[in-house]
C-alpha positions in Angstrom: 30.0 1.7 5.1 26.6 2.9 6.1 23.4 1.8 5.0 22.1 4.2 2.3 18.6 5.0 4.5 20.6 5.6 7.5 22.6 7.7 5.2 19.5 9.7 3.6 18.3 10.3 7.5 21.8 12.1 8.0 20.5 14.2 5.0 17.3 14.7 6.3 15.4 12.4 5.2 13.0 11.7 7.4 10.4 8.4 7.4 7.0 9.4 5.5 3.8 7.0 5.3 1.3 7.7 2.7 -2.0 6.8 3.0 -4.2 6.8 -0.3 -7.4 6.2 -0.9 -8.8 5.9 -4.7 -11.6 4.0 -6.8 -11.1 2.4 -9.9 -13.1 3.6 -12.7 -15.3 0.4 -13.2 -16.0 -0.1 -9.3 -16.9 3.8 -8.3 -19.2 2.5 -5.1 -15.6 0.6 -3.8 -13.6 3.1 -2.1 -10.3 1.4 -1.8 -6.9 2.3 0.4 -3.1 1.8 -0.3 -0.4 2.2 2.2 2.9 2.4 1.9 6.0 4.3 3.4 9.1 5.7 2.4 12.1 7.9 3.1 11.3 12.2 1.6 12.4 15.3 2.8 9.4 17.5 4.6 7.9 19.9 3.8 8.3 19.6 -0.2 8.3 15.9 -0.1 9.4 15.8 -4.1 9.7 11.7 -3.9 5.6 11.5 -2.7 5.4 14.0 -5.2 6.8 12.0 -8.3 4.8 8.8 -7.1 1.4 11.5 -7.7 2.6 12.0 -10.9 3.1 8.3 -12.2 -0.3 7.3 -10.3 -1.7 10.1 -12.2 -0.3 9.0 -15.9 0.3 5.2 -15.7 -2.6 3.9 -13.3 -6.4 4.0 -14.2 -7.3 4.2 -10.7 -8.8 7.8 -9.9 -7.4 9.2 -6.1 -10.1 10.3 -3.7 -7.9 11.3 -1.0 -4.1 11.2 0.0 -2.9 11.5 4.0 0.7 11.9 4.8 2.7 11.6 8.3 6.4 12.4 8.3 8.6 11.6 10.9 12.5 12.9 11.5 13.8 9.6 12.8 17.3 10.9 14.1 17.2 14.3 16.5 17.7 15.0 19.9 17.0 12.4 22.1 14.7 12.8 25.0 15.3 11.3 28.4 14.3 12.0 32.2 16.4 11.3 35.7 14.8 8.7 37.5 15.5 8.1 41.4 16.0 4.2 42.2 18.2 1.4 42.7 17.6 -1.4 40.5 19.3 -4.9 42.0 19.8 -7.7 39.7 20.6 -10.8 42.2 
């Protein structure tokens, strides 16, 4: 059986990181960062999208800024001929 993130690459899926920076309400001079990463489909990315709407509702902590990279991990693989001999013993 495959594993179910191999299985959501097949899909699509494709590896996202998420950068976020916010402040909490009672330290607004301490700019702070959380990081985390997780499978979404590009370029709606709904999952990123229902983790803005719980930080928005359920966490006190106001966002300043929010930086996304997405990555399709599975696709056409890239290689190059290379002249040589390689002698082991």
């Amino acid at each position: 059986m495959a594993d179910s993130d191999f299985q959501r690459q097949l899909e699509g899926y494709g590896l996202t990181t998420v950068q976020v920076h916010f402040w909490m309400p009672d330290h607004k001079s301490l700019l702070q960062q959380f990081v985390f990463q997780q499978y979404d489909l590009a370029p709606k990315f709904p999952r990123l999208g229902q983790f803005l709407d719980f930080w928005r509702t359920d966490i006190e902590a106001v966002l300043h800024s929010v930086c996304v990279a997405h990555n399709h991990l599975i696709g056409p693989a890239e290689w190059q001929a290379v002249d040589g001999v390689i002698k082991i013993n």
